[in-house]
N, C-alpha and C positions, 0 to 999 in steps of 0.2 A: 490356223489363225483362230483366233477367239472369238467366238458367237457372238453378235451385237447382242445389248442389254436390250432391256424394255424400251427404254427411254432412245435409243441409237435407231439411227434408220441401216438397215440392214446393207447398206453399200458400203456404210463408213463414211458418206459425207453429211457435215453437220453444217445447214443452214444459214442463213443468220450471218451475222458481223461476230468478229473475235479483235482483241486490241491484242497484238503480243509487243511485248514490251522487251528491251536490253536492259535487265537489270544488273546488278553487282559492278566492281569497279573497272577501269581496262587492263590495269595487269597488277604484276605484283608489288606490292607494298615496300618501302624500304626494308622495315623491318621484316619481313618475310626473304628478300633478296641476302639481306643478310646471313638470316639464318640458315640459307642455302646454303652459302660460301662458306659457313662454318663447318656444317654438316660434311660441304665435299672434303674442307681440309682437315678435319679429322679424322678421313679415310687413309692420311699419310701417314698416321699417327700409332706410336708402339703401343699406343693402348688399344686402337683399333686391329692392330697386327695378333696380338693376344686372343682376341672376342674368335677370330678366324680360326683361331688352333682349336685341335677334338680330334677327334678319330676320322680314319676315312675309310667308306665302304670295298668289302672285298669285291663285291657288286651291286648290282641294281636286283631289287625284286622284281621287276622284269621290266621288258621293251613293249611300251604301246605303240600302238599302229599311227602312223601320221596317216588322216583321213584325208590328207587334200594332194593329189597326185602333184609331182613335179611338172616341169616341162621339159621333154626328153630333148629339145634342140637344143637348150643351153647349157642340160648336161652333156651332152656330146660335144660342148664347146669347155668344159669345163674338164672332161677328160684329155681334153687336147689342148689342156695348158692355160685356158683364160675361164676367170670368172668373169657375168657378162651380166649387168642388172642397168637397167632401161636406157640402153643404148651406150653403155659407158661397159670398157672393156680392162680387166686387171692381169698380167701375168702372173701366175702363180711362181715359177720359176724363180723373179726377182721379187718377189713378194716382201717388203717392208712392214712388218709389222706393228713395228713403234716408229714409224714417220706418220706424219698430217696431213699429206699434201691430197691427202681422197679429198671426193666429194662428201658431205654429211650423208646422201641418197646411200655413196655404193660404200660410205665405212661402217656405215648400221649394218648394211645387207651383209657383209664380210662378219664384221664383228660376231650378229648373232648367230649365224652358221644357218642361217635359213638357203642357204645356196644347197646343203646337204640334200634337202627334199628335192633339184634337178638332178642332182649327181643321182641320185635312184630312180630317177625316172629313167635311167638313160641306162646304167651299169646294173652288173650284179654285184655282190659283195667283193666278189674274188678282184672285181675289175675296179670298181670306186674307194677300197679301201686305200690303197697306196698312198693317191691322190688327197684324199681326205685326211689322211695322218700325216702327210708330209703338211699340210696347211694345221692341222694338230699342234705337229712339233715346234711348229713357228708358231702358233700362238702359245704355247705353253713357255717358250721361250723368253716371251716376251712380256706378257701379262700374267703369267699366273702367280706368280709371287709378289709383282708388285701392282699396290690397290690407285691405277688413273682413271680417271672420269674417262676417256675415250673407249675405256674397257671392260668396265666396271658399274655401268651406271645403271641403274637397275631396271629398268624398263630392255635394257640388252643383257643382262644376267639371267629374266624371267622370258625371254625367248628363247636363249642361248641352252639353258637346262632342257626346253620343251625339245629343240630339236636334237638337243647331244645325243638325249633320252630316246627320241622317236626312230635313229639313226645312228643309236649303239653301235649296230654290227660295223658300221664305216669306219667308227672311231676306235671300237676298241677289240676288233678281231686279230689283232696284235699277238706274237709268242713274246715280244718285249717286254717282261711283267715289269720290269721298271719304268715303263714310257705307260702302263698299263693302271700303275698305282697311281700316275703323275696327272694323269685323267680323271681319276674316281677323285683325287685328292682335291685337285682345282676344282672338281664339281660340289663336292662337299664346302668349300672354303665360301662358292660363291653362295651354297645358301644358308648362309650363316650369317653371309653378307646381306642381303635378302629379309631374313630375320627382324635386323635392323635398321634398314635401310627401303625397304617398299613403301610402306607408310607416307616415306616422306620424297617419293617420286613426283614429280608434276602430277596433279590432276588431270584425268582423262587416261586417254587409252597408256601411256606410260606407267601410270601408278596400276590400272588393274591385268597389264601384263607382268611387271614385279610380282604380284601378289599369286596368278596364275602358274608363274615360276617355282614360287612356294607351294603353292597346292601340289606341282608334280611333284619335288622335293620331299612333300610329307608323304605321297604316294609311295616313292621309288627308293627312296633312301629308308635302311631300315631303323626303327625306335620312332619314328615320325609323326607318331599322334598328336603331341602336342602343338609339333607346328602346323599339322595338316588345322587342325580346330584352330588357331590362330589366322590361318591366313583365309578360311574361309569364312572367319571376322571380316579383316581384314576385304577381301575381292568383296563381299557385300556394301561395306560401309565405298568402297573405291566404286563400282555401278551406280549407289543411291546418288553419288555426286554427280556423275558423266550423264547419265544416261535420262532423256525425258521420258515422260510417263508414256509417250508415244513410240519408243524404241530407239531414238535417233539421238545419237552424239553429241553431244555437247560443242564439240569444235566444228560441228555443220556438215564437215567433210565426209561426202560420200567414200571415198578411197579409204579414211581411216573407220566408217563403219563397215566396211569391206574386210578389215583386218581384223577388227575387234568379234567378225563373224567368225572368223578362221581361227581365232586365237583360242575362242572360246568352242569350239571344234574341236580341235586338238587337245583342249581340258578333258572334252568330254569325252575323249578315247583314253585317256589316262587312266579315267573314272572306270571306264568301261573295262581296261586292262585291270584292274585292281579290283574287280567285282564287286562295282559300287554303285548305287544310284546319284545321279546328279544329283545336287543340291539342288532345291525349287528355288534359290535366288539366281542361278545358274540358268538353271532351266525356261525361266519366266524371262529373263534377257537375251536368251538366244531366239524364245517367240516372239518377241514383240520386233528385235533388229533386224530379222529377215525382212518379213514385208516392208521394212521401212526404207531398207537398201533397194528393193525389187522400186520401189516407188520411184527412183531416180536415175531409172535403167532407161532408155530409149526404146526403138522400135529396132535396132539390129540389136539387143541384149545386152550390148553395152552402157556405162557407166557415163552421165551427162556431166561436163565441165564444171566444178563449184568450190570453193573455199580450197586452191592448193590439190584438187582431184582431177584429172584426165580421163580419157576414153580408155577406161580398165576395160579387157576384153571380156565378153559376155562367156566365154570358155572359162574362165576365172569367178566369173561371177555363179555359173553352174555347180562348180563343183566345188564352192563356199556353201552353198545353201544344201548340196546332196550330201554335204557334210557334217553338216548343222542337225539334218534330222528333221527339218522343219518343211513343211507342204504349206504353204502361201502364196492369197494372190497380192500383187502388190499393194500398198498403200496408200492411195489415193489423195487423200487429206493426213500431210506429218503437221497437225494445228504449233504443237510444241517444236518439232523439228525444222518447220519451217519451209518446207517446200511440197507443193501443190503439182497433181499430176493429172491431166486433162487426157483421155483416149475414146476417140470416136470412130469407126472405122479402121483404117490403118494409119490411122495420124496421132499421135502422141506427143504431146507438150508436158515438160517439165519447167515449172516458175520457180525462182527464191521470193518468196513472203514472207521475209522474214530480214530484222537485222543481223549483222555480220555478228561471229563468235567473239565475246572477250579475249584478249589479248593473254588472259592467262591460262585457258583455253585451247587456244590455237596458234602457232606461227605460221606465216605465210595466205592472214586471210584478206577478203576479197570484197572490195565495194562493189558488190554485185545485184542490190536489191533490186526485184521488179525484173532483172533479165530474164529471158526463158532462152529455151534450146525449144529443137522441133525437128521432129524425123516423120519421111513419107515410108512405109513399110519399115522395109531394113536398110535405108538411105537416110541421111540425117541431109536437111537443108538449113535449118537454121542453128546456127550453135555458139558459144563464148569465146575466146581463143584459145583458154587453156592453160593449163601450167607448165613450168619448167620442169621436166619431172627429171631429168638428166642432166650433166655437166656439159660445159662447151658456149652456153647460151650468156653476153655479156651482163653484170648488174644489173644495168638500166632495163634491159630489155625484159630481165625477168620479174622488175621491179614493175614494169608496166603491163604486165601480163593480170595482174593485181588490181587496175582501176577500173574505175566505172565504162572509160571508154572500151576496153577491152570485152566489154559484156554487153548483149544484145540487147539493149534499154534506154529510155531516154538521159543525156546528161546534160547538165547546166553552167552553162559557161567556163566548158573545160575542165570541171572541176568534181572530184570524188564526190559521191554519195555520203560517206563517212570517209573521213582524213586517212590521210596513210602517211605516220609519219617516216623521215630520215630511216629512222633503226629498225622500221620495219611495221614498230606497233601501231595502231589504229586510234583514230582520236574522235573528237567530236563530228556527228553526225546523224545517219537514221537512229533515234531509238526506242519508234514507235513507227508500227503497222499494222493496220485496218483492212480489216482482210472481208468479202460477202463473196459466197460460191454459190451458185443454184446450177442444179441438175433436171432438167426440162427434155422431156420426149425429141424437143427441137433443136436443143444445143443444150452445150456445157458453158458456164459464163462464170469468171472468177474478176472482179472487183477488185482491186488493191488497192492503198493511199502509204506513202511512207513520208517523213517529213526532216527526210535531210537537208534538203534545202530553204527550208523555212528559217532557222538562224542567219545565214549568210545572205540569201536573196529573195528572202519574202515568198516562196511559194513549195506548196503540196503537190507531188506527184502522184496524179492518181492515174492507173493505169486499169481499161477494162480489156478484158479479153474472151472473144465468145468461139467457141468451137461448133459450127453445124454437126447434125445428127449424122450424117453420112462422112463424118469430116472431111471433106473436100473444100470449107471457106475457114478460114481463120480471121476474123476483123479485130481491128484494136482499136483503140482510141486510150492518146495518151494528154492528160488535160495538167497546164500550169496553172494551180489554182490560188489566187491571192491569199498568203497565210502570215501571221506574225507581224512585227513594227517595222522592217528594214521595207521599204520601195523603190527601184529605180525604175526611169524612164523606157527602159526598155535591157534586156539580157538575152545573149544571144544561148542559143538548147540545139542540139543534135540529140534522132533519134536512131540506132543507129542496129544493124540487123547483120551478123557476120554471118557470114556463108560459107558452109564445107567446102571443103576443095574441090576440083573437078566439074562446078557448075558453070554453065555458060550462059551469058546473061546479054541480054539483046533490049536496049534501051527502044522507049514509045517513042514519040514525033512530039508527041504533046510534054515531053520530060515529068509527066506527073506517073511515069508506071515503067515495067521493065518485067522481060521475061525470062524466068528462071529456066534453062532446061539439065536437070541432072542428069548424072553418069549412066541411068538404067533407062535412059528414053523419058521419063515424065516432062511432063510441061507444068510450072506453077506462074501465074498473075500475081505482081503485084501493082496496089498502087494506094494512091495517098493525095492529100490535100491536107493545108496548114503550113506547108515548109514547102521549100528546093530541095529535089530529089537528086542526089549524085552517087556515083560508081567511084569507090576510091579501093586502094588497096589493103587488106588485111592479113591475117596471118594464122592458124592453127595449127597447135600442140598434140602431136600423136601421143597413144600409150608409153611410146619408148620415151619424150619428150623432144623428139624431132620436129623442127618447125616446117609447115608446109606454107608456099605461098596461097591466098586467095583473096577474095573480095567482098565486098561492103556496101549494101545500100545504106545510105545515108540520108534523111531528112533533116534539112535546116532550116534555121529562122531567128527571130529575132520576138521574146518574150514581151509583151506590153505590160504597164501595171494591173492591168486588169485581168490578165490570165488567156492564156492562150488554149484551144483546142486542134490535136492534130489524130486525122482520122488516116487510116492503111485498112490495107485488106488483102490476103493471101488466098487466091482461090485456085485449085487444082484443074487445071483445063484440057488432061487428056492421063 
């Protein structure tokens, strides 16, 4: 990680009050949508069909290493007939290639051939090849001559190349040289595609894996210079866009700065295969994204609940970053990325500070502002519900996995922090937060204000949160503060604290408190004043996207026009 400046205090947290602001629009433009829909149907097109013809390689100048090990359980499920991506299972056997009926999760995972890196965890060549070329055959059968978006799209072209490349010998240790040409030739075709077609990938982690696709392209396919120097235009100007000056993604989402770790990992083994130095635009975003990932990691090593991200396991999270190259400690203060990480003891709190990602950005993001998560050791007690990250789970339910209630923060009369519309996008809401952190011998204290509720019902959420030195108390205080021209009489606010699974919770006499005791024996206090404290039911989202049941402390009440104060406190008691 990079030495503090002069002017930086050598922790990395900066003092003071910061406004971060949602600037730019919430999605895309007509005419931008438009020119989408042009873009894809020109890809049906015999003039597009032509740009694909050239030569195709007799081979690759060689095979780089995938730096990020499989997992050998799911290649062992994958030699036994099923591909198996977060809890959702496919036969390989009846395997339809051009049907729709996947999930979007396991038709990406299928599509780009990122299943390849299990199948080697698990097999050797002799033993995963078969497997591998039989789902080969079927894909070359199916898409390789003809150009569909479920196939084609370039953010799954510039993954598809990294692993075909990474995991040659699977694909193409073949005596078939006709099934053998039919490989090199779809591979050449797709980056051709690629060529023309990265540039104009969505922004974010899709456009700078197209482009990364091309980089291996110029690497691996021979005559490639011109496109290797094009596309590493290209992956530059695609980062300057996604990526804040603090490391952290643009779409918010921890799980896609997790990939964009790995993606760019496996760049730089290509680099490394080709006896090449990284590029310092390259280089400079793999420094700064580590710690900013590490920053949103809990106390078991896992990956904290946020914008459309799950409990990624800390195994994954290892051997992203032993991949990467990069020695970091986590990021404490992401000012631009938005999220705040408090660790005192063995207690560690992760906060969103920040508003949700534009709409053009991200799908699937999250009224989430001002919730935190919170783990004792390697036991998480406090935490959001999570995403759907799997199939099986109805609309609604995954639609509500997405609101302000599903996230451990105060809400205001039942109602999103920012909108979530019908179709998914995100509308009016937070688009300002006021952020003051101090770091004290005695505690860690983070200040927040967000002001999504100030249009609708007159008031500011400020949310303080102090961590003792020895982390064993966490207090909070979450205050409705008179803001803007709307006032009613009174609005009812829940503040609302989900709980891992497996806690057992023993309510006071007095109903203002309840004792937490987790699965490893600890005991935690809580209690509160301001509201009615209730036990209701909730729900959490495993890595696979398994729902588990659990439960919810709840503080309610009733807002006045003058602003309400509701004080809690979490103290550690054995």
């Amino acid at each position: 990680m990079n030495a503090a400046g002069p002017n930086e205090p050598a922790d990395g947290i900066e003092p003071g009050k910061r406004l971060i602001r949602l600037e730019g629009d919430k999605g895309l433009s007509l005419t931008e949508r438009l020119a989408q829909r042009f873009h894809r149907f020109a890809w049906r097109t015999p003039f597009h069909a032509l740009r694909l013809r050239g030569r195709h390689p007799l081979k690759l100048l060689g095979v780089p290493k995938d730096p990020i090990p499989g997992d050998e359980q799911i290649g062992r499920q994958i030699l036994a007939g099923q591909i198996v991506h977060r809890g959702e299972a496919l036969d390989i056997t009846t395997l339809d290639l051009s049907g729709t009926t996947l999930s979007p999760a396991l038709a990406d995972h299928l599509q780009s051939f990122a299943w390849l890196r299990d199948l080697a965890a698990a097999a050797s060549y002799k033993e995963g090849a078969p497997v591998a070329e039989a789902v080969m055959r079927k894909w070359l059968s199916a898409h390789a001559r003809q150009v569909t978006e479920a196939a084609w799209r370039p953010d799954l072209w510039g993954r598809r190349i990294l692993f075909w490349t990474a995991h040659a010998p699977l694909i193409l240790s073949s005596g078939d040289l006709v099934y053998r040409s039919a490989v090199l030739n779809a591979l050449a075709r797709g980056a051709r595609h690629l060529d023309r077609s990265a540039d104009k990938a969505p922004q974010g982690l899709p456009r700078i894996a197209a482009w990364a696709g091309t980089i291996a392209a110029g690497l691996l396919i021979p005559n490639g210079d011109m496109r290797l120097a094009m596309a590493e235009e290209g992956i530059a100007r695609a980062l300057a866009l996604s990526l804040y000056e603090d490391g952290g993604l643009a779409n918010r989402s921890p799980l896609g700065q997790l990939e964009l770790i790995e993606l760019l990992a496996q760049l730089r083994a290509v680099y490394d295969m080709a006896g090449r130095d990284l590029p310092d635009v390259l280089a400079r975003a793999l420094a700064t994204a580590v710690p900013a990932l590490l920053g949103v990691a809990l106390g078991d090593g896992s990956l904290s609940s946020w914008q459309g991200s799950g409990p990624v396991p800390g195994a994954r999270i290892e051997a992203a970053v032993a991949a990467s190259g990069i020695r970091a400690r986590p990021l404490r203060q992401a000012r631009d990325w938005g999220y705040q990480s408090l660790s005192r003891g063995q207690t560690r709190l992760v906060l969103d500070a920040a508003p949700p990602p534009v709409t053009r950005l991200a799908t699937g993001g999250c009224a989430s502002t001002l919730a935190f998560e919170l783990s004792d050791g390697p036991h998480r007690l406090i935490v959001n519900c999570g995403t759907p990250a799997g199939a099986g789970l109805p609309p609604e339910f995954a639609a509500a996995l997405r609101t302000t209630a599903a996230h451990s923060t105060l809400i205001v009369a039942d109602s999103n922090s920012t909108a979530i519309h019908p179709d998914g996008s995100l509308g009016r809401g937070v688009a300002q937060v006021e952020l003051d952190r101090k770091e004290l011998e005695s505690a860690s204290r983070i200040e927040a204000a967000h002001d999504g509720y100030v249009r609708r019902y007159g008031f500011l959420h400020r949310r303080t949160l102090t961590l003792s030195a020895d982390g064993r108390e966490l207090a909070g205080e979450d205050l409705l503060l008179p803001a803007g021209r709307r006032r009613k009489p009174s609005t009812g606010f829940a503040v609302r604290f989900h709980l891992a699974p497996g806690i057992a919770i023993s309510e006071t006499q007095d109903g203002l408190g309840a004792l937490l005791r987790l699965a490893h024996g600890a005991f935690w206090q809580f209690r509160c004043r301001g509201g009615t404290l209730a036990i209701e039911d909730s729900v959490w989202i495993d890595a696979t996207g398994r729902p588990h049941p659990t439960s919810q402390l709840v503080i309610s009440g009733e807002a006045v026009a003058g602003g309400t104060t509701i004080n809690w406190l979490l103290r550690r008691a054995a």
